[in-house]
ZAMARGU-4260 file (C-alpha; in steps of 0.2 Angstrom, whole numbers, plus 5000, padded with zeros to 4 digits):
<rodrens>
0) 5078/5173/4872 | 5066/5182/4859 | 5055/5195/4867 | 5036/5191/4866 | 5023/5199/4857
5) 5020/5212/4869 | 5001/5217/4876 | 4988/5231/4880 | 4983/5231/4897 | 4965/5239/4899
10) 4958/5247/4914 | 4944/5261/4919 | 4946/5273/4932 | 4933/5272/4946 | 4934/5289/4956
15) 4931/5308/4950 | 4944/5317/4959 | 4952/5320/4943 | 4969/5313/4947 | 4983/5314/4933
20) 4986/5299/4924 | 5002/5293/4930 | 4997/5297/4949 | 4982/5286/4947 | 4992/5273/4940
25) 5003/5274/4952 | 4992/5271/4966 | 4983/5257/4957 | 4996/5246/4952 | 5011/5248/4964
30) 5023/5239/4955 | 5030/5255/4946 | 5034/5270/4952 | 5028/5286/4945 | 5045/5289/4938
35) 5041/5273/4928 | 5022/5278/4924 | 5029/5296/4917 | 5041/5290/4907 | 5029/5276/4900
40) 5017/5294/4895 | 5032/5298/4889 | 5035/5287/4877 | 5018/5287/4870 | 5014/5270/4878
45) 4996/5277/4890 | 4981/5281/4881 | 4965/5287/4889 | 4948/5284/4879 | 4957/5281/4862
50) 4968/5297/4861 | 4989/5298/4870 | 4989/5303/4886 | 5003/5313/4893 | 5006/5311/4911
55) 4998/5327/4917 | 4981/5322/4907 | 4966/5322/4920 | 4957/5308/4925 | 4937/5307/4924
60) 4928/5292/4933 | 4924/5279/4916 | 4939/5284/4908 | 4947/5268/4899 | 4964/5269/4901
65) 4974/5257/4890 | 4994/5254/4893 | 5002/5247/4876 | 5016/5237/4886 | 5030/5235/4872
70) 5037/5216/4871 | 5048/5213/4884 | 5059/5195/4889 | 5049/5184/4899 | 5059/5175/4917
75) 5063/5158/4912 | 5051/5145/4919 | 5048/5125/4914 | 5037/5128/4898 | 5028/5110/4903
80) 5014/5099/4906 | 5004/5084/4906 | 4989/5076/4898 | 4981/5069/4912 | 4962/5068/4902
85) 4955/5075/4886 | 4940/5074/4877 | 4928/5083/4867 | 4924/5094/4880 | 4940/5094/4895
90) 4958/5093/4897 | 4964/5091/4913 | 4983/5094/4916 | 4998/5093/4927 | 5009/5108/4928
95) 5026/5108/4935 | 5030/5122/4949 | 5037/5138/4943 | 5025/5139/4927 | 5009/5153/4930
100) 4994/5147/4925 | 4985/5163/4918 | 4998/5181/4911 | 4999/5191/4926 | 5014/5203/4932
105) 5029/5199/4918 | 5022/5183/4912 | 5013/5183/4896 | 5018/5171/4884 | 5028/5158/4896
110) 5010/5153/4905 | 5001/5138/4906 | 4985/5146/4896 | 4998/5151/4882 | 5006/5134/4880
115) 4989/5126/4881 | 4981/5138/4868 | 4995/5131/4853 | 4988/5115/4856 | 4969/5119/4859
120) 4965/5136/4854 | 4947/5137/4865 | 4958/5131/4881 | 4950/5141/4896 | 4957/5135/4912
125) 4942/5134/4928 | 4952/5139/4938 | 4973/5143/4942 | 4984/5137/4953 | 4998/5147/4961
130) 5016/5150/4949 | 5023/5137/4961 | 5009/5124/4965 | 5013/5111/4955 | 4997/5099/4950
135) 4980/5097/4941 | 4974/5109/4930 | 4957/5108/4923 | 4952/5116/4908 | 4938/5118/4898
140) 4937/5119/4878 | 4920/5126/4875 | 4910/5139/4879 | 4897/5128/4888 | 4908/5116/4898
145) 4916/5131/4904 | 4900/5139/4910 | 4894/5120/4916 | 4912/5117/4927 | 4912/5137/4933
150) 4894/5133/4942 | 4901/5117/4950 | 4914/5127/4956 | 4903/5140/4962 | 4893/5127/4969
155) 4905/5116/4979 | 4902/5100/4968 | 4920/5099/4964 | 4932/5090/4977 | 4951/5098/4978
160) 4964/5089/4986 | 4980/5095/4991 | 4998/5087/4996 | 5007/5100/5005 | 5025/5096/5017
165) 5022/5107/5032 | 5034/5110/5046 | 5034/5102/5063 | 5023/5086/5070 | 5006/5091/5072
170) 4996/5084/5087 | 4981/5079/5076 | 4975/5066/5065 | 4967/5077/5055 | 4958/5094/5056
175) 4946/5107/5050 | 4951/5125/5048 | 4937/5138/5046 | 4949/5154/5048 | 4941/5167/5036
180) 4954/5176/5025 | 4954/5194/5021 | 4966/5207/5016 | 4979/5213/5031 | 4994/5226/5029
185) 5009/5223/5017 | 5024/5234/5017 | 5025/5230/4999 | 5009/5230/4992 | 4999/5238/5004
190) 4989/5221/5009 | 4991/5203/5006 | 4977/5188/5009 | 4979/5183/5029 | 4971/5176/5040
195) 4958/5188/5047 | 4944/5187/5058 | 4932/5199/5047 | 4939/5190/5029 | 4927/5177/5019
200) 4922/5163/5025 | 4937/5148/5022 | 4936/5129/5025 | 4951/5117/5023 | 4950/5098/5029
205) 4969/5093/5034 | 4975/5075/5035 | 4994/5071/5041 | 4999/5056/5031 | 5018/5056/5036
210) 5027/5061/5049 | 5046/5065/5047 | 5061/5074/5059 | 5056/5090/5057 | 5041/5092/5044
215) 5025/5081/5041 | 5016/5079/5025 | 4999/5082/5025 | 4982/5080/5012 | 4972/5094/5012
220) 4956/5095/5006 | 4947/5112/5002 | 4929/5118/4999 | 4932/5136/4996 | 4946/5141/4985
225) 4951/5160/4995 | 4969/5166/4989 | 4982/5157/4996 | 4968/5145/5006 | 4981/5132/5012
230) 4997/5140/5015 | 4986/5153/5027 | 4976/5138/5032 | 4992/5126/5038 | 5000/5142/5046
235) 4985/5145/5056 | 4987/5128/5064 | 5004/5134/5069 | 5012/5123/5055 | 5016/5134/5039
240) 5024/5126/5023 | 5042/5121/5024 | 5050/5135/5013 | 5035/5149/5012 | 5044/5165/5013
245) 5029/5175/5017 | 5016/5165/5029 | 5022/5161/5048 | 5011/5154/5061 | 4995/5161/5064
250) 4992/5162/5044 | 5000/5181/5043 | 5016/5188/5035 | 5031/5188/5039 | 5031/5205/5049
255) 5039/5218/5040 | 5044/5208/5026 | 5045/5211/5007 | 5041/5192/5001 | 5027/5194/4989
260) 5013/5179/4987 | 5020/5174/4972 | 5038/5169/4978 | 5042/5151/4980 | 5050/5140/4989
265) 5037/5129/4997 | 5027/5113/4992 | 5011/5111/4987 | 5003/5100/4974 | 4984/5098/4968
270) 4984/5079/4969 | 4967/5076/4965 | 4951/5085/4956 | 4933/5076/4956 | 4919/5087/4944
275) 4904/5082/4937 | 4909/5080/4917 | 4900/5095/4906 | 4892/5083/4896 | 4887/5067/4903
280) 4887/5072/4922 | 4895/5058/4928 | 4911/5062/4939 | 4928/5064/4931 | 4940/5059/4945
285) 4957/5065/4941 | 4974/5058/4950 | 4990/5065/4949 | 5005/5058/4960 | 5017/5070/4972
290) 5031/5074/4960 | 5046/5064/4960 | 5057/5079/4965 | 5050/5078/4982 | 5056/5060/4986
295) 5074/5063/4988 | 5069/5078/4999 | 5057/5069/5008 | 5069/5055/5012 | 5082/5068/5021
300) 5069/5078/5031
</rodrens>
């Protein structure tokens, strides 16, 4: 596989304890030791207001620090999608689980926002959708839709419907769930989104549509968009996604678990996406069907 183009990753330091370079890094972005932070000094990689930093180089609050990551192989994911809309102004797509939405982490180039770009180079997606939440994507292709759609988001004009399979046979119909969700402990990261008593404020409508042996499928509607809103949110009604390696009931990780939020394994699919259009006003309603590849599951739970 070829590598990619590789990327500059820029941040500013926001204390004035004067920590080293690869210390701060470490304790800012977890996902490398300092080991790995040193040796990236090392090799000329860490700059700090424009000039090479070594690792022992001090830290002033401002300070840009800039990490030249060198191009590196991307996982393989499905490198897909779907025209669901288009015009002048929106696309709205259907993304297949496993492909991220925006670079984060080791994806860069094998993202939803890179593919759109060979196609529409002003592509801005509204807003993302977890690497393994398949579904409708909508994305704006100038700068004034994307101002007009991100205020409608802001706003709550925008509908959001879910499918999501959940373990077990609820006792409702349907539901509300106004659990807030906040950061909590993680023995990897430090914290993770949960659910939390003193988090941000988080609504979720739930609708059970099917009921099978030992799961239920359910629609989910949601008027905030929190991190991980409806696999905490399901969880919290004691019934998590079938396959979610970090959420159990109550909405909180797995204790003492290393499943990060980004791992797979559960499913979730934005069905449905209603905004008012950038240019005329008028409601775009967008429909996107549960992929195929849950039937056959379906038919055996």
């Amino acid at each position: 596989m070829p590598l990619n183009t590789g990327c500059h990753y820029r941040v500013m330091a926001d204390d004035d304890h004067r920590a080293t370079v690869a210390s701060w890094l470490t304790a800012h972005f977890r996902h490398s030791s300092l080991a790995a932070w040193q040796q990236r000094c090392h090799d000329g990689e860490v700059s700090i207001d424009g000039q090479t930093a070594t690792a022992d180089s001090r830290l002033r609050r401002g300070a840009v620090i800039i990490w030249a990551r060198p191009p590196w192989d991307e996982p393989d994911v499905p490198l897909h999608y779907r025209v669901c809309h288009e015009d002048a102004d929106v696309v709205v797509v259907d993304k297949l689980s496993g492909l991220p939405t925006m670079p984060a982490g080791g994806f860069l180039e094998h993202t939803l926002l890179h593919l759109l770009r060979h196609r529409w180079p002003t592509a801005a997606p509204v807003h993302r959708l977890g690497r393994y939440t398949s579904g409708l994507v909508v994305v704006a292709l100038t700068p004034s839709a994307a101002t007009q759609l991100s205020a409608a988001w802001r706003m709550h004009h925008v509908e959001k419907d879910y499918l999501a399979v959940a373990l077990g046979d609820p006792s409702f119909e349907h539901t509300d769930v106004t659990m807030g969700i906040g950061p909590v402990p993680h023995r990897r990261l430090g914290s993770v989104h949960a659910a939390s008593n003193t988090g941000r404020a988080a609504h979720s409508r739930v609708q059970v549509i099917a009921r099978h042996r030992s799961c239920c499928e359910c629609r989910v509607r949601i008027t905030t968009g929190r991190p991980h809103q409806i696999r905490i949110h399901l969880a919290v009604l004691g019934h998590p996604l079938v396959g979610d390696p970090l959420y159990v009931a109550g909405g909180v990780p797995l204790p003492e678990t290393t499943a990060l939020p980004g791992d797979g394994g559960y499913l979730l699919h934005a069905t449905r996406v209603a905004f008012p259009h950038p240019a005329s006003g008028h409601v775009c309603e967008v429909v996107s069907p549960r992929p195929e590849a849950w039937n056959a599951m379906m038919s055996h739970a």
